[in-house]
BABADREN-558953 format. One record per residue (C-alpha): residue in three letters; x, y, z. Coordinates in pm, whole numbers, plus 50000, padded with zeros to 5 digits. Example, Ala and Ser with C-alpha at 12.3 -4.5 7.8 and 13.67 -1.06 7.14 Angstrom:
<sites>
ALA512304955050780 SER513674989450714 
</sites>
This chain:
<sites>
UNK285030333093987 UNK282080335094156 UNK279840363194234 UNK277920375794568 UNK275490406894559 UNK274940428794890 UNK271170438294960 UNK271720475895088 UNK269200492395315 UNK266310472695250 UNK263730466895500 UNK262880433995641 UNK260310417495335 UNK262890435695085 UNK265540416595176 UNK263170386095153 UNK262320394094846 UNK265720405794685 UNK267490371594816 UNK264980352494620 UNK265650375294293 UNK269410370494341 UNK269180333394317 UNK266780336694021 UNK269100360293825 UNK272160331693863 UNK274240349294174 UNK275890327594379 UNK275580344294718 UNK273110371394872 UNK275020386995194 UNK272490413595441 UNK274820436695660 UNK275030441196041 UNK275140475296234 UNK274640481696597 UNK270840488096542 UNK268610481696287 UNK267180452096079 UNK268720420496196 UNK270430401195996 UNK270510369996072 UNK266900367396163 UNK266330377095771 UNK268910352295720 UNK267230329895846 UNK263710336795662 UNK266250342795289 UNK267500305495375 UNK264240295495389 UNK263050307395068 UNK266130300294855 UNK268140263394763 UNK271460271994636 UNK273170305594727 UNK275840313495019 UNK274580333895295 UNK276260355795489 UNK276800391495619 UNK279030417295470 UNK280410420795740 UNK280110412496135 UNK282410429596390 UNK283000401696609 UNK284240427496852 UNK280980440396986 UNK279340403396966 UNK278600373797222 UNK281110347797080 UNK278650322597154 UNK275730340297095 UNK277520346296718 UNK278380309796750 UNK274430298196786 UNK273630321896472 UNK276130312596242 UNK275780269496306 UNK271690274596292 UNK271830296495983 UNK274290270895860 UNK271600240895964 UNK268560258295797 UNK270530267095471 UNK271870226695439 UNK275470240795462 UNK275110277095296 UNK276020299495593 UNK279660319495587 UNK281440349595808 UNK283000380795670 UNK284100395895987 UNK286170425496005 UNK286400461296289 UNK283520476696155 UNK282700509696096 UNK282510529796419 UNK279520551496295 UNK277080525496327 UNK276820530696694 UNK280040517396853 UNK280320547297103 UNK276790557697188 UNK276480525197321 UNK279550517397505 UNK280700494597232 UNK284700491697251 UNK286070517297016 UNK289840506997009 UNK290950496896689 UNK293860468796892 UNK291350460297153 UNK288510452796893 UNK291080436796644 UNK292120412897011 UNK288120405297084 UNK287790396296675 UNK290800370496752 UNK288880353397057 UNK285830353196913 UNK287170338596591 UNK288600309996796 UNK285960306297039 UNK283500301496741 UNK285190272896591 UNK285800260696918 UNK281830260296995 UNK281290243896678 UNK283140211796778 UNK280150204496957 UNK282310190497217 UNK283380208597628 UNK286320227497576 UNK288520252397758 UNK289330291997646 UNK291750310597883 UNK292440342397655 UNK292740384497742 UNK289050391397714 UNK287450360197775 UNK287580329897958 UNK285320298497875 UNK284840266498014 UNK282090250897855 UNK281200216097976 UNK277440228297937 UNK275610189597854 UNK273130210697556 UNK275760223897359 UNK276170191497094 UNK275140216196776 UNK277730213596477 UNK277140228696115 UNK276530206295820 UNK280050228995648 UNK283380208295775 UNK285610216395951 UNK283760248696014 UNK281590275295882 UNK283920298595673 UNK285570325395763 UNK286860357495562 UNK288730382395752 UNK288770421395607 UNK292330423695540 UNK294630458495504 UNK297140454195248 UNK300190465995417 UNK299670453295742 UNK300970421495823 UNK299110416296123 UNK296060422895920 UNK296570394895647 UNK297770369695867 UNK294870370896073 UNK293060367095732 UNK295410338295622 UNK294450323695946 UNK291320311295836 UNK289070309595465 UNK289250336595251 UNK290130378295278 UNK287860406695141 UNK290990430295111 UNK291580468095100 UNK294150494295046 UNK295180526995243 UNK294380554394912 UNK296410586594959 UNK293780606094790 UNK290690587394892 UNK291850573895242 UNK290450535695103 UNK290430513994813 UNK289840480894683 UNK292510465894492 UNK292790462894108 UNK293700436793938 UNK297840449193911 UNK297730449094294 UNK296660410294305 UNK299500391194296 UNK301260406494577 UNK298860402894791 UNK298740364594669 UNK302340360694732 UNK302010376295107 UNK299100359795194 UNK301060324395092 UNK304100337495257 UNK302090336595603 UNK300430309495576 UNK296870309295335 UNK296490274595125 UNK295930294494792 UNK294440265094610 UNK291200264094888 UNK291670301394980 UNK288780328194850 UNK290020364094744 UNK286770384694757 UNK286820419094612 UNK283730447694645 UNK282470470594363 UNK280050482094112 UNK279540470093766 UNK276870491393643 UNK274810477493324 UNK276280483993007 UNK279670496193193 UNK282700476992983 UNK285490491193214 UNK283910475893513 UNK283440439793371 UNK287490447993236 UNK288640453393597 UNK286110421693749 UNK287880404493403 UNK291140411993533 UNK290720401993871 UNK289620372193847 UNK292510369193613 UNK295130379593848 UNK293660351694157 UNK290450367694298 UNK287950341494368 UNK284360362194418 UNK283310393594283 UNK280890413194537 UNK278880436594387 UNK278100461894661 UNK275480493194580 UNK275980507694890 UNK274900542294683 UNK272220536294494 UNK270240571694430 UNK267310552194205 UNK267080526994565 UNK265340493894564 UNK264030498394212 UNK267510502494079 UNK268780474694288 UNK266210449294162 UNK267240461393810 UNK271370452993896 UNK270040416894020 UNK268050413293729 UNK270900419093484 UNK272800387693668 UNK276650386393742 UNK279140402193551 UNK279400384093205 UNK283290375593146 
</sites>
């Protein structure tokens, strides 16, 4: 298993600053996050590349819906030249508060979930290096364009994970489409979830059953492991048991903010 931390709400040196501490405390990826406005990502991507040597980067996560396919393209393959081969996607609908509707943004969860397809394809397509054609619902490429010969370092492509609704079918197999699947659960009580480590192997067996190459295929799961908390490292123990591939440690609440953050990184991944 291998284990990613997300940098939450951290202005633009912070995030700097935290990626380098991540890759000092033995993580193995540092991921920013992406909302409609706000610090930009992949420009601090670009400057956390710069100052590190060996972790993924990557945001947690991109809607590829409300995103220039080729625009996306260009960030993803340059991030992915800077880092020598450390750039990755988690794409997914993202969360509609962020801004979708206040500015025009498509708010549809099957039209958004349609654009994510195209621009999915469209990136790998743009990656080739090479003219192509794209005749699909929402957008329609011919690119023959003579200063478009970029590829990434990672081949055949960049990874890819895909957010992925246990349950839905159409979901997962967009997931086992491509590299990996950070998945989630419909909670009665809660209205979401991340999966435990008893829900695992069904989602294994699905994800084989349309399609995913388990043996190069990345289960990612979100949570908290708070120092000193034994349950939490028993539930990362038991996923990693039951076929997850990363742990993501995500302090999306953090009431003691960047000071308790830099303590989390400190501590280093989960110890199994």
């Amino acid at each position: 298993m291998k284990f990613g931390f997300v940098i939450p709400y951290a202005s633009a040196s912070e995030f700097l600053e935290l990626a380098v501490e991540i890759e000092q405390a033995g993580w193995d990826a540092a991921f920013g996050w992406e909302t409609v406005y706000g610090i930009d990502p992949w420009v601090v991507l670009g400057g956390m590349a710069a100052l590190t040597e060996r972790v993924t980067l990557g945001t947690l996560l991109t809607p590829p819906s409300r995103r220039r396919p080729w625009k996306l393209a260009s960030e993803l393959v340059t991030l992915d030249l800077v880092s020598n081969g450390r750039a990755l996607l988690c794409a997914g609908l993202g969360a509609l508060e962020t801004g979708f509707a206040q500015v025009g943004e498509e708010t549809d969860r099957k039209k958004r979930a349609e654009l994510m397809d195209e621009c999915l394809e469209l990136l790998t397509q743009f990656w080739t290096g090479k003219p192509f054609e794209f005749h699909g619902r929402h957008y329609d490429v011919d690119w023959t364009a003579s200063m478009g010969e970029v590829g990434p370092v990672q081949q055949p492509r960049i990874p890819i994970w895909n957010v992925g609704l246990m349950g839905s079918t159409a979901s997962l197999r967009r997931a086992a489409r491509w590299d990996g699947v950070l998945p989630n659960m419909r909670d009665p009580e809660t209205g979401w979830r991340v999966p435990g480590p008893a829900d695992l192997p069904g989602l294994l067996a699905e994800l084989e059953a349309l399609g995913a190459n388990l043996d190069t295929f990345d289960i990612a799961v979100e949570g908290v492991t708070p120092i000193g908390n034994t349950a939490a490292l028993d539930n990362v123990r038991g996923l990693a048991e039951n076929g997850a591939t990363w742990w993501i440690e995500s302090m999306w609440e953090t009431p003691g903010g960047i000071p308790a953050v830099r303590e989390r990184i400190a501590a280093g991944p989960p110890q199994l």
